[in-house]
N, C-alpha and C positions, 0 to 999 in steps of 0.2 A: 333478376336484376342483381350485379354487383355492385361492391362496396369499391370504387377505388383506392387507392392508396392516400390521395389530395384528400378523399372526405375524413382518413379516420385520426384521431386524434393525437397528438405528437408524444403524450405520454401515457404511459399503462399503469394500469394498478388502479385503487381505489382513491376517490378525492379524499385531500384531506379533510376531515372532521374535529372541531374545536372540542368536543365535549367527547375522544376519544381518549385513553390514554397518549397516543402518542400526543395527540391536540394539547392535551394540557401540559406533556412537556417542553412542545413547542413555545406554547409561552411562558414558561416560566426560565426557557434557557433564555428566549430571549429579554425578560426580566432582568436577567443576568445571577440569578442564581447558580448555586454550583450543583452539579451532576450530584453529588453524593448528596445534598441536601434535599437533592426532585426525589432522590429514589426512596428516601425515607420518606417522604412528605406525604408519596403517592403509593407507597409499598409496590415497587416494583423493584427488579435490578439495576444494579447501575448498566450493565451492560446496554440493556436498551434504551438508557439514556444516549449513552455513546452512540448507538446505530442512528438515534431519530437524530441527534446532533449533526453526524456524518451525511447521512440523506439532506439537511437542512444546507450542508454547506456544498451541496451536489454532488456529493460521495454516492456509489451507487449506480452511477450511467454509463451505458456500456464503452469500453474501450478505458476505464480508470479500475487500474490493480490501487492495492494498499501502496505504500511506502518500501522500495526497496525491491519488488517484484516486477522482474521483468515481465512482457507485456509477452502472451502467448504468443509461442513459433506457428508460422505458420510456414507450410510449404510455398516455393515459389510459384505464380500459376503459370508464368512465361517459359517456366523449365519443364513441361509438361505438356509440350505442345506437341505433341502426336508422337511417331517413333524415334526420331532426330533426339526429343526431349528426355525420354525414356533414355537409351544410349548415351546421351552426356551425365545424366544423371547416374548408371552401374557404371560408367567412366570415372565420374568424381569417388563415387564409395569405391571403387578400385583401388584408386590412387590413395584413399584415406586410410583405407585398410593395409597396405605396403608402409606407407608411412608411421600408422601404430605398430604393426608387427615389427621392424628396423630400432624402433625405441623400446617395447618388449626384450629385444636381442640383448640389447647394447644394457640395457638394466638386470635382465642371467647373466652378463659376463662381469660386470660390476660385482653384482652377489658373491659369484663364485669364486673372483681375484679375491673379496675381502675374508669370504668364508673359510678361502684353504689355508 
């Protein structure tokens, strides 16, 4: 017997627990105490104040980077659709690579005018 997807549960990891470290950060941030005050209080780092803060504000789930960080390339999957896709795709890096090499050029003849 399997498991389907419908029965297993929408998030992973462990439940939270109030009498864990993180547990007791959780309420004391939400207290409103400040991070540097939990971390003495509890002797831990601040830094994992910050993380359990971050997870509390749903920092953490997939498809969310930090601040500033683009979001992982992916390849296209529609450009890969059998040999057609292959062949446009060494067509484009073709054309990308002529295009770099032409501004390579043109930046040795710049050098060279300034250098002689």
């Amino acid at each position: 017997m399997s498991i389907s997807a419908t029965t297993s549960p929408k998030t992973r990891g462990r439940k939270p627990d109030a009498n864990s470290t993180s547990g007791k950060i959780r309420t004391l941030l939400a207290s409103g105490m400040q991070p540097g005050d939990i971390a003495e209080k509890l002797g831990c780092s601040p830094s994992l104040i910050y993380n359990v803060k971050a997870r509390m504000a749903g920092g953490g789930q997939k498809g969310k980077r930090g601040p500033g960080r683009p979001p992982k390339s992916r390849a296209p999957a529609a450009a890969m659709d059998g040999l057609a896709g292959i062949v446009d795709m060494v067509k484009k890096s073709e054309a990308e690579r002529e295009r770099l090499h032409g501004a390579l050029t043109r930046v040795a003849a710049i050098l060279r005018e300034v250098l002689a």
